[in-house]
MIMIVEX-180569 format. One line per field, with one value per residue: residue number from 1; residue in three letters; x, y, z of N, C-alpha, C, O, CB in turn. Coordinates in steps of 0.05 Angstrom, whole numbers, plus 5000, padded with zeros to 4 digits. Glycine has a CB too. Example, Ala and Ser with C-alpha at 12.3 -4.5 7.8 and 13.67 -1.06 7.14 Angstrom:
2
num = [1; 2]
residu = [ala; ser]
nu = [5264; 5257]
nv = [4886; 4955]
nw = [5156; 5142]
cau = [5246; 5273]
cav = [4910; 4979]
caw = [5156; 5143]
cu = [5264; 5258]
cv = [4934; 5001]
cw = [5156; 5157]
ou = [5285; 5268]
ov = [4934; 5023]
ow = [5169; 5161]
cbu = [5226; 5282]
cbv = [4911; 4988]
cbw = [5181; 5114]
This chain:
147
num = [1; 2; 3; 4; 5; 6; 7; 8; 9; 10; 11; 12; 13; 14; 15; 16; 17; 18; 19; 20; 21; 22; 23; 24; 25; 26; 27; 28; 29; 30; 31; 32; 33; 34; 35; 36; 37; 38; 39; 40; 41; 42; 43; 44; 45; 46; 47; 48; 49; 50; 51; 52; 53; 54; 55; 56; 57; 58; 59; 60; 61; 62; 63; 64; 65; 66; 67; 68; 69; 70; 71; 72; 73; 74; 75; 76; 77; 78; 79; 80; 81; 82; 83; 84; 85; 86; 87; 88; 89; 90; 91; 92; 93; 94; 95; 96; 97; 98; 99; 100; 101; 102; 103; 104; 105; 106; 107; 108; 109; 110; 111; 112; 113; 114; 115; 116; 117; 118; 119; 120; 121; 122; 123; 124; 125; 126; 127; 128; 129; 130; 131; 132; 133; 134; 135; 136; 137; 138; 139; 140; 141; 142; 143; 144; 145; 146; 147]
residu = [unk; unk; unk; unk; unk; unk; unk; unk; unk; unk; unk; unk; unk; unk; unk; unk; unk; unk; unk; unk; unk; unk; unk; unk; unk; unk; unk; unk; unk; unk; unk; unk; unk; unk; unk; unk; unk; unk; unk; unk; unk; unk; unk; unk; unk; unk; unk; unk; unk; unk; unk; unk; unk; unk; unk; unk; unk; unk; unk; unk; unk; unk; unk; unk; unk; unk; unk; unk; unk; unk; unk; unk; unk; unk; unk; unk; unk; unk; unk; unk; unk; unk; unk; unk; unk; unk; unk; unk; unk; unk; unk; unk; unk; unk; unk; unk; unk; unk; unk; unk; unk; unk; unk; unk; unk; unk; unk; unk; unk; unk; unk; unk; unk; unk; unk; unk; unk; unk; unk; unk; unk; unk; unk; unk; unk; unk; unk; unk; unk; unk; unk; unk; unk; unk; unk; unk; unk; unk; unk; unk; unk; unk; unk; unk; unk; unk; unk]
nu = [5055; 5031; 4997; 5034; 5050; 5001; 5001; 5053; 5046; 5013; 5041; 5081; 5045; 5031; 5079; 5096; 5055; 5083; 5120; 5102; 5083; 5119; 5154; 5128; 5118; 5175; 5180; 5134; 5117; 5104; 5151; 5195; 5226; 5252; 5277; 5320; 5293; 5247; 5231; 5247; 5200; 5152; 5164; 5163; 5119; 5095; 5106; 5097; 5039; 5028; 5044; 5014; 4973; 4986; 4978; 4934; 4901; 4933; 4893; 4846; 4856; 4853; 4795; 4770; 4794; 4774; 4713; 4704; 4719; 4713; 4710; 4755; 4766; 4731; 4761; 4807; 4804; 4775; 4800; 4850; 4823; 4817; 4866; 4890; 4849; 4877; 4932; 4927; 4911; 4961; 4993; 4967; 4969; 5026; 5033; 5003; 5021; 5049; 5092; 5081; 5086; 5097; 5104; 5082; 5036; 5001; 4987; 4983; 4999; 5057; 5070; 5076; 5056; 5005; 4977; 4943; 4893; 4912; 4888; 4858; 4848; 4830; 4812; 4865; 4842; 4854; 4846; 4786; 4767; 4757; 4762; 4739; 4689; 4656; 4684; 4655; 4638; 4624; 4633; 4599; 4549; 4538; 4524; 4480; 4443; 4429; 4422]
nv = [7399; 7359; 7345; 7322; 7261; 7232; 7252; 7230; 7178; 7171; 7183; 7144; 7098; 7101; 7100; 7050; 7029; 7047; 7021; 6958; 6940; 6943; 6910; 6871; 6848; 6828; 6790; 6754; 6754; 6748; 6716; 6748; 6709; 6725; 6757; 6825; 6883; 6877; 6866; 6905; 6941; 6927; 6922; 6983; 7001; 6984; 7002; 7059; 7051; 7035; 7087; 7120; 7088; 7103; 7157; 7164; 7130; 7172; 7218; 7200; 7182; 7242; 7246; 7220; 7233; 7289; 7274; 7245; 7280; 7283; 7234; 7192; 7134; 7107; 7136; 7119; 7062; 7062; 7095; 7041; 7006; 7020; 7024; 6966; 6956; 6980; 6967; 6921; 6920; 6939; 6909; 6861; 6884; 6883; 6828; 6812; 6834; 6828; 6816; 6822; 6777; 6800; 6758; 6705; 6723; 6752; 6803; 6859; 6900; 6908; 6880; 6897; 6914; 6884; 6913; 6888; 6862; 6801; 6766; 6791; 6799; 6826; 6820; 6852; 6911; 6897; 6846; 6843; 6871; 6858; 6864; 6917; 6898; 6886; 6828; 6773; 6754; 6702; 6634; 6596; 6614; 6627; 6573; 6568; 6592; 6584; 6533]
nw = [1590; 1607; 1561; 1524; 1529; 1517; 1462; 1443; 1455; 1412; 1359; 1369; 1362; 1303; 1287; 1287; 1264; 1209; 1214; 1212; 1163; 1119; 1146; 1154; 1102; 1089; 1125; 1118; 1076; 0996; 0965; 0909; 0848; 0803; 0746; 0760; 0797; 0817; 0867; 0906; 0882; 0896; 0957; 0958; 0944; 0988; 1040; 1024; 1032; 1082; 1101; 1089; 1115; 1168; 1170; 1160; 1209; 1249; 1240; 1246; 1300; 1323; 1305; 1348; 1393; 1388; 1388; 1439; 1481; 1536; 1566; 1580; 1590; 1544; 1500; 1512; 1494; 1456; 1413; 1415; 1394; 1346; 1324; 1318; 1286; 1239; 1244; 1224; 1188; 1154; 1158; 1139; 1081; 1073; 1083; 1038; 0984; 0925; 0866; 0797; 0740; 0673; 0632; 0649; 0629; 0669; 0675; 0618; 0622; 0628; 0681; 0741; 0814; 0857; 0912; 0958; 0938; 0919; 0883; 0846; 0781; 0724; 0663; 0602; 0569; 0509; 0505; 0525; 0476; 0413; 0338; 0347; 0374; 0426; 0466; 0483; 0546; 0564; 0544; 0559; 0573; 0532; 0492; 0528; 0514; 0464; 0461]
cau = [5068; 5002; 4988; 5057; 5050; 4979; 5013; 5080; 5041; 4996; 5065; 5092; 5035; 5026; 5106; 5089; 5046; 5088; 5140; 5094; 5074; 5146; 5174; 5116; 5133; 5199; 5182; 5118; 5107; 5116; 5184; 5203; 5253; 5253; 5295; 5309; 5294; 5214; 5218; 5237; 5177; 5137; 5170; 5164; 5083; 5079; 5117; 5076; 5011; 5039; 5045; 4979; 4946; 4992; 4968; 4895; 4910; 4931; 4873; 4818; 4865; 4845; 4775; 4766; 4799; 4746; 4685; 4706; 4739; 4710; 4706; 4784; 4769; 4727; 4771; 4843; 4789; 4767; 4838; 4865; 4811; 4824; 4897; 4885; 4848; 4902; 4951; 4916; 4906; 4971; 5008; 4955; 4987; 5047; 5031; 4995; 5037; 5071; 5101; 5065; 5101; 5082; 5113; 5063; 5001; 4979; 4975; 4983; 5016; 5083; 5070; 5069; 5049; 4997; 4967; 4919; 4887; 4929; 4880; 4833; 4862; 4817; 4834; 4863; 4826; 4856; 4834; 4762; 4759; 4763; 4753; 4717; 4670; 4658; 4682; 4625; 4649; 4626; 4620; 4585; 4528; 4531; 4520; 4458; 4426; 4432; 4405]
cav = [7374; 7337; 7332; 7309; 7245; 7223; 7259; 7222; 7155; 7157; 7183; 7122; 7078; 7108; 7098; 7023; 7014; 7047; 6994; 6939; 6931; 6920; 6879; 6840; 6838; 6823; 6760; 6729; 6762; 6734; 6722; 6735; 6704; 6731; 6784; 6849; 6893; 6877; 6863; 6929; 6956; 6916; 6934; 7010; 7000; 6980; 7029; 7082; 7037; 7038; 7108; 7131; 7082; 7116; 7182; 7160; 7126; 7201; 7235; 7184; 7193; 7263; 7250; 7209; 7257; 7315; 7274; 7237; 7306; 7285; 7203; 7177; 7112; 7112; 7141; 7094; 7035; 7070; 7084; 7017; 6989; 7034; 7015; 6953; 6944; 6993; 6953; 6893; 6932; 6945; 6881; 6849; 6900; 6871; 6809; 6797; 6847; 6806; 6822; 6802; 6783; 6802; 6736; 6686; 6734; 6762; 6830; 6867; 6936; 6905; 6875; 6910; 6910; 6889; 6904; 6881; 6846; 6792; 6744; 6795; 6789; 6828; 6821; 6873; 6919; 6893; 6817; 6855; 6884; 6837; 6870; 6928; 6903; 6872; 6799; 6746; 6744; 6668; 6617; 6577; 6624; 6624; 6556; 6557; 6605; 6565; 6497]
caw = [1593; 1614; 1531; 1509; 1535; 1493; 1430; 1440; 1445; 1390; 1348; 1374; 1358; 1288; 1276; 1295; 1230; 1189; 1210; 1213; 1137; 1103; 1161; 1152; 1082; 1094; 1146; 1115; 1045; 0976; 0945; 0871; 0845; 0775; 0750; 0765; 0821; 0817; 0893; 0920; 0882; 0915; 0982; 0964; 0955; 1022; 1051; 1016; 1037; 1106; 1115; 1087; 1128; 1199; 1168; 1167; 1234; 1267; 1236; 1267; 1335; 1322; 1318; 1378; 1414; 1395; 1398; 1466; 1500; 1569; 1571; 1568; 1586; 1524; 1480; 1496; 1481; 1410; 1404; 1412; 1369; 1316; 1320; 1320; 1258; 1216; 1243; 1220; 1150; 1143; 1164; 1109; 1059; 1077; 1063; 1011; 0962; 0898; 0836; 0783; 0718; 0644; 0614; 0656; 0618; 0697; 0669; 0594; 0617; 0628; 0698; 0766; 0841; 0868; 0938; 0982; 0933; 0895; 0871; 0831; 0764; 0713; 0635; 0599; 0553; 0489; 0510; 0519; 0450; 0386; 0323; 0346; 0386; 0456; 0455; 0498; 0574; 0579; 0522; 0569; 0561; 0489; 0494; 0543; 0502; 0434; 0460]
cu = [5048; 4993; 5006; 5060; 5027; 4998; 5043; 5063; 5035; 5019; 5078; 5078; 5035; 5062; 5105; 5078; 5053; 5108; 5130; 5086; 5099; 5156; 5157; 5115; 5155; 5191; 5163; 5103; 5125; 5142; 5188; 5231; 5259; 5277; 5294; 5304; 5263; 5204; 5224; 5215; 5154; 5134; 5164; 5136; 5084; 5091; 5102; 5047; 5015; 5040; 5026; 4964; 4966; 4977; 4935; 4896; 4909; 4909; 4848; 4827; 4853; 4816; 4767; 4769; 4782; 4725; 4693; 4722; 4743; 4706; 4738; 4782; 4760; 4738; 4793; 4824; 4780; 4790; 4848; 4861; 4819; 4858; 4903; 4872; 4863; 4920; 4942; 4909; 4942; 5004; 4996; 4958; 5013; 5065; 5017; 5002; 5048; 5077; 5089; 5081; 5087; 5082; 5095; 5031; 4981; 4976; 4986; 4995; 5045; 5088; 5066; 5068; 5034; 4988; 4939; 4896; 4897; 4912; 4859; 4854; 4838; 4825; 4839; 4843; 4830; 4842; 4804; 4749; 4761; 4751; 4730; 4700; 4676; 4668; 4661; 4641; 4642; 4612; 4598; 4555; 4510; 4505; 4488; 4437; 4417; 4415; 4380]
cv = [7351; 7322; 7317; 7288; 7226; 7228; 7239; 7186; 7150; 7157; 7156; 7095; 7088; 7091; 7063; 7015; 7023; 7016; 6967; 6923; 6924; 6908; 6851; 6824; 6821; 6791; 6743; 6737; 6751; 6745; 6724; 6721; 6704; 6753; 6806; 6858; 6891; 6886; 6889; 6953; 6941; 6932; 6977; 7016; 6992; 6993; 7054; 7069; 7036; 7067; 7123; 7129; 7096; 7142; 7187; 7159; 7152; 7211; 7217; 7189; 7220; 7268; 7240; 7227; 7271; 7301; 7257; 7259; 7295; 7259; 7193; 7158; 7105; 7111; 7123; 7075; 7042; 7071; 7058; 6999; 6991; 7027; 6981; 6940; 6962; 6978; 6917; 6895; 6919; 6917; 6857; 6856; 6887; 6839; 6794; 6814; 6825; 6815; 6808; 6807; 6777; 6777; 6712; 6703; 6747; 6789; 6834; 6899; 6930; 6897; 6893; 6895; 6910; 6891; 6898; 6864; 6826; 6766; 6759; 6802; 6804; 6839; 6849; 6884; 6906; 6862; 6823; 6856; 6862; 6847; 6897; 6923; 6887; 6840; 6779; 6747; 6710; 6658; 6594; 6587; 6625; 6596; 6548; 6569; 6588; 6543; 6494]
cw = [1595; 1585; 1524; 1510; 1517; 1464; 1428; 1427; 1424; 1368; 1344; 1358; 1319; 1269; 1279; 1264; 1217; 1191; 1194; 1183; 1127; 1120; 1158; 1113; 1078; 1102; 1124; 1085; 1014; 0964; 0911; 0867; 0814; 0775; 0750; 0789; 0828; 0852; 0913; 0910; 0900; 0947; 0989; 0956; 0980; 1047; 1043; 1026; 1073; 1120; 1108; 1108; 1165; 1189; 1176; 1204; 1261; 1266; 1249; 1295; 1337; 1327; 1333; 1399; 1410; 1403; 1428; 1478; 1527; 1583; 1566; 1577; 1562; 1504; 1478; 1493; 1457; 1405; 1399; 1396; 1347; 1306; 1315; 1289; 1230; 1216; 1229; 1179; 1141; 1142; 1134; 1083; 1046; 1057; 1042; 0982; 0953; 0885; 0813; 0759; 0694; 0628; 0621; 0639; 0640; 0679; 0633; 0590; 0626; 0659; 0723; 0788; 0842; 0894; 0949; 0969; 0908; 0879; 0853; 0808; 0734; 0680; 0622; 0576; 0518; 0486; 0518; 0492; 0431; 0361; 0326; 0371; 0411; 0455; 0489; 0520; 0576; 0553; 0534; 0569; 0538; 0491; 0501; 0525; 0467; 0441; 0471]
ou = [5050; 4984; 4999; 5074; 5036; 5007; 5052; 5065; 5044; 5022; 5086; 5090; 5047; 5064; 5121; 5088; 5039; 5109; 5141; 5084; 5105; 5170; 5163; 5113; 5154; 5196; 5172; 5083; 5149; 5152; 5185; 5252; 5271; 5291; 5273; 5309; 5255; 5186; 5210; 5211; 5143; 5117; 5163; 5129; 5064; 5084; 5095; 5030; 4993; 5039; 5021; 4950; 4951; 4959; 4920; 4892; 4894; 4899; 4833; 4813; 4841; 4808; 4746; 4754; 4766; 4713; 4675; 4744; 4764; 4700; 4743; 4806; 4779; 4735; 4801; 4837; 4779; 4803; 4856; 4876; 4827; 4868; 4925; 4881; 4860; 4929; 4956; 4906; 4947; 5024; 5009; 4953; 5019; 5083; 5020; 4990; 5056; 5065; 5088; 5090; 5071; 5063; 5090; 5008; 4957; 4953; 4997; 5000; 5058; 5110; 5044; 5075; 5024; 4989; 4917; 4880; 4893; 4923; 4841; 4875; 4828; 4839; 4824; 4829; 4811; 4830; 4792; 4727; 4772; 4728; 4710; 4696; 4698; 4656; 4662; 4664; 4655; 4591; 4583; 4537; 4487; 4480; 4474; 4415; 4395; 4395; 4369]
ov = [7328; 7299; 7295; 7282; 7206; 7210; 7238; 7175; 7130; 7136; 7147; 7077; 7068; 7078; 7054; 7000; 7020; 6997; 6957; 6899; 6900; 6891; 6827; 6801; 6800; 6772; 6723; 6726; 6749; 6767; 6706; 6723; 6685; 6762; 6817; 6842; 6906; 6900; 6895; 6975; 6952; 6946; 6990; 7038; 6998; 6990; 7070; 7087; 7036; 7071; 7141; 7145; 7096; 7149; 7202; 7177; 7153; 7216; 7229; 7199; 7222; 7285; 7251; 7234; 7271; 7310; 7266; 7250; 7294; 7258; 7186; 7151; 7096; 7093; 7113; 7062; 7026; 7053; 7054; 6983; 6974; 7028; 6975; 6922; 6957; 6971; 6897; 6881; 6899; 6914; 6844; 6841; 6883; 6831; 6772; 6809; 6806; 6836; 6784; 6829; 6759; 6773; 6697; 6693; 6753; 6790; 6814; 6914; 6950; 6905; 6905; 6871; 6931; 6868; 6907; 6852; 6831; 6750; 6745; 6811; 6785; 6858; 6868; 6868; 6907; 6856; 6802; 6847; 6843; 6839; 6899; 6941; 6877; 6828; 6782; 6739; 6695; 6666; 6580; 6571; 6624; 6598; 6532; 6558; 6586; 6536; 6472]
ow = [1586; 1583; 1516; 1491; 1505; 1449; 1405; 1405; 1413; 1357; 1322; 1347; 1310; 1248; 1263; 1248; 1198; 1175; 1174; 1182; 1125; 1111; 1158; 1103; 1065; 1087; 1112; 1075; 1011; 0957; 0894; 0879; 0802; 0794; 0744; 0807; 0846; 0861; 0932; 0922; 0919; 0958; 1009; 0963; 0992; 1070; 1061; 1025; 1085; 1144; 1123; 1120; 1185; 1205; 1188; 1219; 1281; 1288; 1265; 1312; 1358; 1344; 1338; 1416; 1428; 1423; 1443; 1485; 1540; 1607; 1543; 1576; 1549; 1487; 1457; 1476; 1438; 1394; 1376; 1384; 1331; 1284; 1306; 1274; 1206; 1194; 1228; 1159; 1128; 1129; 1117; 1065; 1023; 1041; 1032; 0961; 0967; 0886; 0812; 0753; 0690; 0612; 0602; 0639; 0637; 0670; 0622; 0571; 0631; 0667; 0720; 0789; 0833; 0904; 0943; 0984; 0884; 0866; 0843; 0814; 0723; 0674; 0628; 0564; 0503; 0466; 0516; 0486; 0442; 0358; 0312; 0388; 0416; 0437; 0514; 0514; 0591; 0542; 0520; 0564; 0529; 0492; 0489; 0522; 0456; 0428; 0471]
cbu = [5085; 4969; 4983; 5077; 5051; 4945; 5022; 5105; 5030; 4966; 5080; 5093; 5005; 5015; 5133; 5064; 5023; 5097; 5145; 5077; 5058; 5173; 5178; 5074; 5138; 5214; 5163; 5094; 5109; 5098; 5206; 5208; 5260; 5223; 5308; 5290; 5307; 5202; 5229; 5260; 5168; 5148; 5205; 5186; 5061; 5078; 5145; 5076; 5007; 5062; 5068; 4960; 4932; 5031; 4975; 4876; 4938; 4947; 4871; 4812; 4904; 4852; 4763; 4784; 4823; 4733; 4658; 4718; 4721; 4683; 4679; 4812; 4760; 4721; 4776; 4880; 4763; 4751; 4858; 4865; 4787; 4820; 4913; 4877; 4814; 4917; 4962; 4881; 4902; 4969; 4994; 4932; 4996; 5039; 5035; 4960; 5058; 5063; 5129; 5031; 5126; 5095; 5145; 5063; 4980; 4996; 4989; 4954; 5003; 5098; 5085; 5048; 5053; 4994; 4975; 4903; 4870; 4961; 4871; 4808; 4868; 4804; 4820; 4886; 4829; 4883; 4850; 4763; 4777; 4751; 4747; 4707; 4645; 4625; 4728; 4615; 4632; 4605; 4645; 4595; 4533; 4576; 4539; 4457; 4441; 4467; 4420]
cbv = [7374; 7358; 7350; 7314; 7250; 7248; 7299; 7225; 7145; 7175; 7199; 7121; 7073; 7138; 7117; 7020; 7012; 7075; 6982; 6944; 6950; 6932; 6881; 6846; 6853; 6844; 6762; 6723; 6797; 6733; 6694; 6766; 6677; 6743; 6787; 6851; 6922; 6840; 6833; 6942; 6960; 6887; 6922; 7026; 6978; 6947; 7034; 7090; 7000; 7028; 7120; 7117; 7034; 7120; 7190; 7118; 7119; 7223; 7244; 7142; 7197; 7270; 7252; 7188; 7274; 7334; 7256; 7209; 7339; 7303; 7187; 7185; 7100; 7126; 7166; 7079; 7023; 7106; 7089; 7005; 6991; 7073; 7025; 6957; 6942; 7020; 6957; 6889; 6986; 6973; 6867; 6850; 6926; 6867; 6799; 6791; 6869; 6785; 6817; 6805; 6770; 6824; 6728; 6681; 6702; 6766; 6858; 6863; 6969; 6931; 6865; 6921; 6919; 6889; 6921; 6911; 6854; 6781; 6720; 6818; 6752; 6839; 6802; 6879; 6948; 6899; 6800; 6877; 6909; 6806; 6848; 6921; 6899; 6872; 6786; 6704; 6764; 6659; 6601; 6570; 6637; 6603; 6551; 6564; 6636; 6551; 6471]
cbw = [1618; 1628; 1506; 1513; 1559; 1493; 1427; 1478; 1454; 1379; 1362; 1403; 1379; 1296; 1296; 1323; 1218; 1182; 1239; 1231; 1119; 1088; 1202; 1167; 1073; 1116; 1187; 1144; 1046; 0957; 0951; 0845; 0860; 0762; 0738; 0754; 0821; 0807; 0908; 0924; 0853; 0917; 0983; 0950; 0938; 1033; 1041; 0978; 1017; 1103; 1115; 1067; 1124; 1213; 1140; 1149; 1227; 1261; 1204; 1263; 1343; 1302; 1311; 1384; 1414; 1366; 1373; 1471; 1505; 1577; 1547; 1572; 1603; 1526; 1479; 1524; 1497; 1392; 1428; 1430; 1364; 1321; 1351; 1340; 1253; 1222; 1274; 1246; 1144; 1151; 1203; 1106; 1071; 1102; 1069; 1013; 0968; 0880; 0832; 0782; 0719; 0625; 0620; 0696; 0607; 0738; 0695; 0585; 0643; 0617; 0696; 0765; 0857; 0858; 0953; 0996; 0937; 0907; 0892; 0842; 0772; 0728; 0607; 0597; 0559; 0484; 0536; 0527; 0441; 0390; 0317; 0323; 0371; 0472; 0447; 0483; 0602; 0617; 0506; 0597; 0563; 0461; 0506; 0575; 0501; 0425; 0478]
């Protein structure tokens, strides 16, 4: 009975960040307003990004617990930390998930989700290639090199 009480919390705390990423979707994460069901993919990446990061979450509770066996002030302060910056992951999951759509040119495989980071944006492979070969990442280079 003496364990059930640690194991219940961390359960508890763990069930916390799965919540915490789609509500925070929900409250303060981007809206589409295109068509289609885009936005419960969105919502069902961060639900799957949500419950990885509680899974990770348990397993670091796990090792805290072995390497602090005999220090528990110690360990609920690594604990809390550690909870603390998952929950801080997974809230940022949350919100910064978007839908990104094929028709503005963001992506070249027919759009998608992405998470956690929505501002890296890297072209596709066909906008790489031109004829074969590599096409010049920066004409501004060109340029410097020429004059």
């Amino acid at each position: 009975m003496r364990a059930a009480a640690p194991i219940a919390w961390k359960l508890l705390l763990a069930g916390v960040v799965v919540v915490a990423g789609p509500q925070s979707h929900l409250w303060w994460g981007a809206k589409y307003r295109g068509p289609g069901m885009d936005q419960w993919d969105a919502l069902l990446v961060v639900v799957f990004v949500s419950l990885v990061l509680a899974g990770l979450l348990l397993v670091a509770f796990a090792g805290t617990g072995w390497l602090l066996q005999r220090r528990l002030r110690w360990m609920a302060a690594v604990d809390l930390a550690v909870f603390a910056v998952v929950l801080a992951l997974a809230v940022g999951a949350g919100v910064t998930a978007r839908v990104v759509d094929a028709e503005k040119g963001a992506r070249a495989d027919g759009g998608g989700v992405q998470a956690l980071h929505p501002s890296y944006s890297e072209p596709a492979v066909a906008e790489r290639w031109v004829g074969g070969k590599p096409r010049a990442r920066s004409s501004s280079l060109r340029s410097l090199c020429l004059s």
